[in-house]
PALUM-861793 format. One line per 5 residues: number of its first residue (from 1); for each residue x, y, z of N, C-alpha, C. Coordinates in Angstrom, 1 decimal, decimal comma. Each point is the difference from the previous one (the first is absolute). Layout:
N
NUM> X:Y:Z:X:Y:Z:X:Y:Z; ...;
END
This chain:
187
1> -5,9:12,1:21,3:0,9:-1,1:-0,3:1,2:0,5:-0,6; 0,9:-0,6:0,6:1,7:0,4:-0,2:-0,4:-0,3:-1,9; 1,1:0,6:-0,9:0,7:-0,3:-1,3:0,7:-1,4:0,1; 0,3:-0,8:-0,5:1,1:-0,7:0,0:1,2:0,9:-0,6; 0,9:-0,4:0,3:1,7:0,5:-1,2:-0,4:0,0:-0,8;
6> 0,5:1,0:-1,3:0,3:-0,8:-1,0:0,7:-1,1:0,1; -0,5:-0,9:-1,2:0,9:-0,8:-0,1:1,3:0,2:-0,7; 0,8:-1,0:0,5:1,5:-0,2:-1,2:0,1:-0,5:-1,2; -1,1:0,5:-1,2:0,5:-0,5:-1,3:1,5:-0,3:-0,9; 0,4:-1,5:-0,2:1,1:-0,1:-0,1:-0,1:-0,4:-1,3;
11> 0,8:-0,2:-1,2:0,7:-0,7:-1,2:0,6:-1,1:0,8; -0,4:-1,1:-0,8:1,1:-1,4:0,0:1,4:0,2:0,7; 0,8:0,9:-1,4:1,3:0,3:1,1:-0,3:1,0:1,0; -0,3:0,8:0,5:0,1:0,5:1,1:-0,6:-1,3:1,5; -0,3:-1,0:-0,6:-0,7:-0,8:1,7:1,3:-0,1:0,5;
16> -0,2:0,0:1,2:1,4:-0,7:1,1:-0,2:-1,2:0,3; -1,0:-0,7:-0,3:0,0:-1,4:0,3:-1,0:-0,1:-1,2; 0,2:-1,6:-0,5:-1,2:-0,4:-1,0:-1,0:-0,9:0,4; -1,3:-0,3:-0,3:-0,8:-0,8:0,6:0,3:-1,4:-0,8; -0,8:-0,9:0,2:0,4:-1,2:-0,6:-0,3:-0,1:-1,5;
21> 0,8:-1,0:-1,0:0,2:0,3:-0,9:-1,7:-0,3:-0,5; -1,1:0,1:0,5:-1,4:-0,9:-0,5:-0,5:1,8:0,3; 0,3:0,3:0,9:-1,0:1,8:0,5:1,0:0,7:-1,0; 1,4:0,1:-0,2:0,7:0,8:-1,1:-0,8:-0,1:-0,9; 0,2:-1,5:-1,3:-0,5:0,0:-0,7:-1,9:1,0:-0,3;
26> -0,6:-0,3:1,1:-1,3:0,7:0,0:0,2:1,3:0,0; 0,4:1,0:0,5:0,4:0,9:0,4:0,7:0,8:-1,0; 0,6:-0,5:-0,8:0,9:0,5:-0,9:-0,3:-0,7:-1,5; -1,1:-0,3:0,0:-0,1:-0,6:-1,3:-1,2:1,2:-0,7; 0,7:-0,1:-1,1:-0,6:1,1:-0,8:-1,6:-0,3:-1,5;
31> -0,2:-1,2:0,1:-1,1:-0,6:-0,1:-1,4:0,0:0,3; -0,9:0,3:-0,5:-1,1:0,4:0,5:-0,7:-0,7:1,4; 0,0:0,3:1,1:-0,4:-0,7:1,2:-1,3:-0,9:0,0; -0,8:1,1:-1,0:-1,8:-0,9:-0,5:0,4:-1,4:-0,6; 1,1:0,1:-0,8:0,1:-1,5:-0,9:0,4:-0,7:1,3;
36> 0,9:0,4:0,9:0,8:-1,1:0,6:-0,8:-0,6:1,2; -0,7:1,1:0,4:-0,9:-0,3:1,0:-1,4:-0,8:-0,5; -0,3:0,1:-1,4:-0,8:-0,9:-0,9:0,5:-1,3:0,1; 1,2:-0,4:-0,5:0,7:-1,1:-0,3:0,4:-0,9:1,6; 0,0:1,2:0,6:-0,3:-0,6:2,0:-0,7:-0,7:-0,2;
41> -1,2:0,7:0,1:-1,4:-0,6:0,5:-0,7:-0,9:-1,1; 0,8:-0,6:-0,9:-0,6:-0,7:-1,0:-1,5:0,8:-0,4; 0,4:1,2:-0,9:-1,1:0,4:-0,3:-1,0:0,8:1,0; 0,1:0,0:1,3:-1,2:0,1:0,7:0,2:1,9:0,8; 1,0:0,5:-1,0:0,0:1,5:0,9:-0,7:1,0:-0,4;
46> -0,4:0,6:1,1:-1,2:1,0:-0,2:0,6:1,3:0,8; -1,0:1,2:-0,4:0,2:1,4:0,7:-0,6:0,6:0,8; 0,0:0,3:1,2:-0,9:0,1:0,6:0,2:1,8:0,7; -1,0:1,1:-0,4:0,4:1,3:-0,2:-0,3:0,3:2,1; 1,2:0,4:0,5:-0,4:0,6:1,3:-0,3:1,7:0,1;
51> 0,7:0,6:-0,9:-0,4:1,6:0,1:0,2:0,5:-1,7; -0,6:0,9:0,0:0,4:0,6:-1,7:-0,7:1,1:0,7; 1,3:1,2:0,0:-0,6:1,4:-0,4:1,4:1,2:0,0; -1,2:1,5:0,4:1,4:0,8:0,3:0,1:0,3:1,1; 1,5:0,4:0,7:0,5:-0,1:1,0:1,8:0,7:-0,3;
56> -0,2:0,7:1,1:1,4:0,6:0,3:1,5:-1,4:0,0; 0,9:-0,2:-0,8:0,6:-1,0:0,0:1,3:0,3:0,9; 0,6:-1,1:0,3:0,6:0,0:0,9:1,8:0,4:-0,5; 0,6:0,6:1,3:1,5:0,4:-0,6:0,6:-1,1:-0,8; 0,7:-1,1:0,4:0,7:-0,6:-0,9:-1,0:0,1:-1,7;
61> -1,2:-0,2:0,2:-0,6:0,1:-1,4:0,3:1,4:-0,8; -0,3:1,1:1,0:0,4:1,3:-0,9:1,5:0,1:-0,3; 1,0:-0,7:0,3:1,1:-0,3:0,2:0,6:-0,4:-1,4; -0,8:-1,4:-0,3:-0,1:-0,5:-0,7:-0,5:0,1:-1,5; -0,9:1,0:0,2:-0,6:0,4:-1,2:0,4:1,4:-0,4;
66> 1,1:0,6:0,9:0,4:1,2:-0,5:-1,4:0,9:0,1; -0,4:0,4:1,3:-1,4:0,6:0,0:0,0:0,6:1,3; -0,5:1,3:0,4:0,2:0,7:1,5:-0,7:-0,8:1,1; 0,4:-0,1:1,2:-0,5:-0,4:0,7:-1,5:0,0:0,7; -0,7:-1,1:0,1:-1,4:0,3:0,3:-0,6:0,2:-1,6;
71> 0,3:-0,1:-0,7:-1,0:-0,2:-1,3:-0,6:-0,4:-0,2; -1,3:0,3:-1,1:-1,1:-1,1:0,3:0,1:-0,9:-0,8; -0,2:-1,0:-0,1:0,1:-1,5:-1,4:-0,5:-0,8:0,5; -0,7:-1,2:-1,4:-1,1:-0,5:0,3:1,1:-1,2:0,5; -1,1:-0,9:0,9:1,0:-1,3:1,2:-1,1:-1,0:-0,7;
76> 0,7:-0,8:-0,4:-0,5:-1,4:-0,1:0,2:-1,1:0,9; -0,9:-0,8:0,9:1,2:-1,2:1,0:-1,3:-0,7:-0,2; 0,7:-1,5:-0,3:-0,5:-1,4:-0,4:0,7:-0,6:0,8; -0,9:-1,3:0,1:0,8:-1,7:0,4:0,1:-0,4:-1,9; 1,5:-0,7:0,2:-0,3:-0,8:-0,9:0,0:-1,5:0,5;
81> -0,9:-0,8:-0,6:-0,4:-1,1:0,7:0,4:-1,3:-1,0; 0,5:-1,0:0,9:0,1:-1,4:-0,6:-1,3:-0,8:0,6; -0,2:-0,7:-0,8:-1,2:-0,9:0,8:-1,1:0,1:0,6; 0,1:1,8:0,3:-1,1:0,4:1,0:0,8:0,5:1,0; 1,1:-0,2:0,5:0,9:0,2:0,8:0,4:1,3:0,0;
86> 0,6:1,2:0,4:0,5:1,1:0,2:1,6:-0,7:-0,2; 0,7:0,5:-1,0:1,2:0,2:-0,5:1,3:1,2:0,4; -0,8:0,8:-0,9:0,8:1,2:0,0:-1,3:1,1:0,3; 0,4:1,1:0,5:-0,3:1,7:0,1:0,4:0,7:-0,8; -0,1:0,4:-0,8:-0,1:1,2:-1,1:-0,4:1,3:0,2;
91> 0,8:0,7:-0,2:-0,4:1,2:0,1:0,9:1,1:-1,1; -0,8:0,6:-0,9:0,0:0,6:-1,1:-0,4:1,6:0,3; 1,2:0,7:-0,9:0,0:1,1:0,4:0,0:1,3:-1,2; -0,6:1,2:-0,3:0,5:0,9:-1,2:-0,3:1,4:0,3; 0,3:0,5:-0,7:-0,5:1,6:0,9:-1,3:0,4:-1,0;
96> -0,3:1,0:0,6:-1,5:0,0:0,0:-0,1:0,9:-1,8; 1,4:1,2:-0,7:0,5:0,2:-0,9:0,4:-0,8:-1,0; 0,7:-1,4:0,5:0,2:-0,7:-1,3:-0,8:-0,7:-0,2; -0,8:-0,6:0,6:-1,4:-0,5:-0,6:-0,7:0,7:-0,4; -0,3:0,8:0,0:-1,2:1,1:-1,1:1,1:0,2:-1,2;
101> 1,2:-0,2:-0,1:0,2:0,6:-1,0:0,4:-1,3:-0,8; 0,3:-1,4:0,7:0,6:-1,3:-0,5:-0,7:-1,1:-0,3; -1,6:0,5:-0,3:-1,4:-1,1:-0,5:0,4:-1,4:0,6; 0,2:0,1:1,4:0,1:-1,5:0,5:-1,3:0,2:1,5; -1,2:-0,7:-0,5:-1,2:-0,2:0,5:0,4:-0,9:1,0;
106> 0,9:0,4:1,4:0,0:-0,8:1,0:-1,2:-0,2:0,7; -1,1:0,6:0,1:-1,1:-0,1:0,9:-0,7:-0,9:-0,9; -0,2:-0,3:-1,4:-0,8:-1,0:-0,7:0,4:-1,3:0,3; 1,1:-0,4:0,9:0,7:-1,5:-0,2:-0,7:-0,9:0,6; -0,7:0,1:1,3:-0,9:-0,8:0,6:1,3:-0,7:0,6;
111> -0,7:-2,0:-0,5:0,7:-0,8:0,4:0,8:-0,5:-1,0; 0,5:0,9:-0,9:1,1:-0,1:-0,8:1,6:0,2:0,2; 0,3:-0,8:-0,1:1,9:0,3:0,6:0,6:1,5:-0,7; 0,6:0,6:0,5:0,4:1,0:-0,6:1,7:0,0:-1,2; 0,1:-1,3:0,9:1,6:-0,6:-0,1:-0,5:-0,5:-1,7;
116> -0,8:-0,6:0,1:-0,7:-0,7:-1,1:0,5:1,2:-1,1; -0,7:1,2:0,4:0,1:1,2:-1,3:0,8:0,6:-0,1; 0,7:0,3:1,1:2,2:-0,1:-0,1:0,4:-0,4:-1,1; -0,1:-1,8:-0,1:0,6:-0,3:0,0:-0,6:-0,4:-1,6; -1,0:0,4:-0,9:-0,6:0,1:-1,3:0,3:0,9:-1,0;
121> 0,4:1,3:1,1:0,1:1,2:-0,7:1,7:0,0:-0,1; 0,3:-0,1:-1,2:1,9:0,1:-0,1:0,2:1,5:0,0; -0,8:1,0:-0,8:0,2:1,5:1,3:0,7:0,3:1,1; -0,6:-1,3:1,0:0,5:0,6:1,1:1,5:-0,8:0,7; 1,1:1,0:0,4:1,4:-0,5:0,2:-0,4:-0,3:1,6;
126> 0,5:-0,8:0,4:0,3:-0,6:1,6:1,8:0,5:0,6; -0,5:0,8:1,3:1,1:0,7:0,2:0,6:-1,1:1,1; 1,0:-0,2:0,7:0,7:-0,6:1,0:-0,7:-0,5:0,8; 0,0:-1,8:0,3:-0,3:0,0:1,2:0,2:0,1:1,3; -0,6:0,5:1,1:0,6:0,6:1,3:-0,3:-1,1:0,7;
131> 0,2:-0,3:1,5:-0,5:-0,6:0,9:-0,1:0,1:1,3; -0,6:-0,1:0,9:0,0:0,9:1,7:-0,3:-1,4:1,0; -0,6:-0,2:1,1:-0,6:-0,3:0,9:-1,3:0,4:0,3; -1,2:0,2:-0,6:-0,9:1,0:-0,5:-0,7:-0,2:1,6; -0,4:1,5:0,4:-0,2:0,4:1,2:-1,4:-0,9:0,2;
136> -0,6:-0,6:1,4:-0,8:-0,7:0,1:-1,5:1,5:-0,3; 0,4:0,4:0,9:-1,0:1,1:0,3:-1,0:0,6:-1,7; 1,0:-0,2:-0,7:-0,3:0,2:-2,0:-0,8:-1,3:-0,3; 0,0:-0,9:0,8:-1,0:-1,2:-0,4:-1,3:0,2:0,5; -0,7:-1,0:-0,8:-1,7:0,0:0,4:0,4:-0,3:1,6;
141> -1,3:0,4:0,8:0,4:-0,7:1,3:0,0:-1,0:0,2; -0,9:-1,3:-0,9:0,3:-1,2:0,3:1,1:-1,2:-0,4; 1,4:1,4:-0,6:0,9:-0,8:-0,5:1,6:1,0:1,1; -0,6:0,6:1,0:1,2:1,0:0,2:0,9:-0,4:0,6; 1,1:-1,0:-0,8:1,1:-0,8:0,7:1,2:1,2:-0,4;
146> 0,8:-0,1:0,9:1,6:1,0:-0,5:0,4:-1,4:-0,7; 1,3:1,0:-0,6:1,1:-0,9:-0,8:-0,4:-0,9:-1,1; -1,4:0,4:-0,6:-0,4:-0,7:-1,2:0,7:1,3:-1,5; 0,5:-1,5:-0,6:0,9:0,4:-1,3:-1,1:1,0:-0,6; 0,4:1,2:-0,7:-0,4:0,4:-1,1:1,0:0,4:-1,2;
151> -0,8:0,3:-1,0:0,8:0,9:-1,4:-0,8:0,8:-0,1; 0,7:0,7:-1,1:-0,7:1,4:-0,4:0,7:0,4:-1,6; -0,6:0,4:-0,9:0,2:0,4:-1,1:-0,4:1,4:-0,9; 0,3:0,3:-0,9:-0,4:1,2:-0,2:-0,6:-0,5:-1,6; -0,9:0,0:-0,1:-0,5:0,0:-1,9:-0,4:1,1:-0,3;
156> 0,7:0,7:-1,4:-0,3:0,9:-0,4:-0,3:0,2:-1,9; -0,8:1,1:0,2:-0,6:0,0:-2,1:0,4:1,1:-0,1; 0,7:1,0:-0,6:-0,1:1,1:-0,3:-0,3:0,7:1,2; -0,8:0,9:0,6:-0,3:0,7:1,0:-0,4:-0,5:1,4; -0,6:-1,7:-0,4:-0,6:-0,1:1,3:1,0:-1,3:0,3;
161> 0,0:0,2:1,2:0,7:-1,1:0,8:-0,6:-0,1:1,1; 0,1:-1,8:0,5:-0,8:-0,8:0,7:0,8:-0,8:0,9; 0,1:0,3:1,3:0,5:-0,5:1,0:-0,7:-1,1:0,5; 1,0:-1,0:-0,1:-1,3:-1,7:0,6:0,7:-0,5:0,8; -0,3:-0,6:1,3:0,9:-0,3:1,2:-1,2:-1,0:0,2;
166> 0,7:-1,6:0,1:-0,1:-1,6:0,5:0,3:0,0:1,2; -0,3:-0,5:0,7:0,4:-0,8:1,4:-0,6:-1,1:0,2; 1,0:-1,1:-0,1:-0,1:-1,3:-0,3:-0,6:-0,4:1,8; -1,3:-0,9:-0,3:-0,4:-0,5:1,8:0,4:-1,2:0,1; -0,1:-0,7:1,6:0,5:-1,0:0,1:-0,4:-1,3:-0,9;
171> -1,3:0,0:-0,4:-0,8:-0,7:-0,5:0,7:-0,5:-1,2; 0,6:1,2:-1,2:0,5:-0,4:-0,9:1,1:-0,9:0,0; 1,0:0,8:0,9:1,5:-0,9:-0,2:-0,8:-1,5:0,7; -1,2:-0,1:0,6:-0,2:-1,6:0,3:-0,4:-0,9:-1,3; -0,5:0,7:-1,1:-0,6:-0,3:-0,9:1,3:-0,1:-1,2;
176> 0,8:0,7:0,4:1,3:-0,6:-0,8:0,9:-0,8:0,6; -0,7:-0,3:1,0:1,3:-1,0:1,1:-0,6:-1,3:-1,0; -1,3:0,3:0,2:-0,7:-1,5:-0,4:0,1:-0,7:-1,3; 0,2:1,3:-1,0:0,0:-0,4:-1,3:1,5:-0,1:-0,4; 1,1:0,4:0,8:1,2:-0,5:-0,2:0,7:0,7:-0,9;
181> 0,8:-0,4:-0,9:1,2:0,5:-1,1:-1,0:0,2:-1,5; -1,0:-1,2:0,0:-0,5:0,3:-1,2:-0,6:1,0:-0,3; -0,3:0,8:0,6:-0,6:1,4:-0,2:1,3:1,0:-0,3; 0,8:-0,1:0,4:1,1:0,5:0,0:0,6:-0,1:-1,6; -0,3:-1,3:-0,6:1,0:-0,3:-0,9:-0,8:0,8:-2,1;
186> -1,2:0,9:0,7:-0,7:0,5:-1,2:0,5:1,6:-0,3; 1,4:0,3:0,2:0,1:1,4:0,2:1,5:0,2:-1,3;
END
């Protein structure tokens, strides 16, 4: 099987065109995703783990993490779920170095959000968010559409840093079609 491209990770200002002001806001909001995707689903979101282990990570990640290419780090990829529904794709990244040396027990999380512990620990700084067209082929197979929005962030403590890349599915923006502005107006 072919690679996809990398993708084009962009900053806000670098896009050449913007998405609508409802996928901006998501996309670019710096707020924890678990609260908002909580406050979606009226309470009803859950984690659902599709891989946890180690694995050679991919260029834009070693890219990203300042790490040689082909390195090993542990991969995290979840649904995060509203309702039962598949949401978002998650996929969580660190090198296989800063985690031994940065006491962050990614393999103990189960069905625990990770965003959740981001977002507890004031330690850790949130670097830029990026955004692409995240390659279909990087999706579970039963989600491998092109041109689905993602982001990507860099969290970092002292030595270890944690690359987390969202890609929002169709399902959600329908779940925010539905629930309208009021969800919008808690930020």
């Amino acid at each position: 099987m072919l690679l996809p491209a990398t993708p084009d990770w962009r900053q806000q200002h670098q896009l050449a065109e913007l998405p609508d002001p409802v996928v901006l806001d998501w996309l670019f909001n710096q707020d924890s995703l678990t609260r908002r995707l909580t406050r979606l689903s009226a309470d009803g979101f859950s984690v659902t783990p599709l891989f946890e282990g180690w694995q050679a990570l991919r260029a834009d990640e070693c890219l990203a993490l300042d790490l040689a290419e082909h390195s090993l780090g542990w991969v995290r990829e979840v649904y995060l779920r509203g309702n039962g529904e598949k949401w978002v794709f998650a996929r969580s990244v660190a090198a296989q170095s800063a985690l031994q040396e940065g006491g962050l027990n990614m393999d103990e999380l189960g069905t625990r959000s990770l965003g959740e512990l981001l977002f507890c620990d004031e330690a850790f700084e949130r670097g830029a968010l990026e955004v692409c067209h995240y390659p279909g082929a990087w999706l579970p197979s039963a989600d491998t559409t092109e041109g689905l929005w993602g982001r990507r962030s860099c969290f970092s403590r002292g030595t270890l840093s944690l690359l987390v890349a969202e890609v929002f599915l169709p399902t959600m923006w329908h779940a925010v079609e539905i629930a309208g502005p009021a969800v919008m107006e808690h930020h």
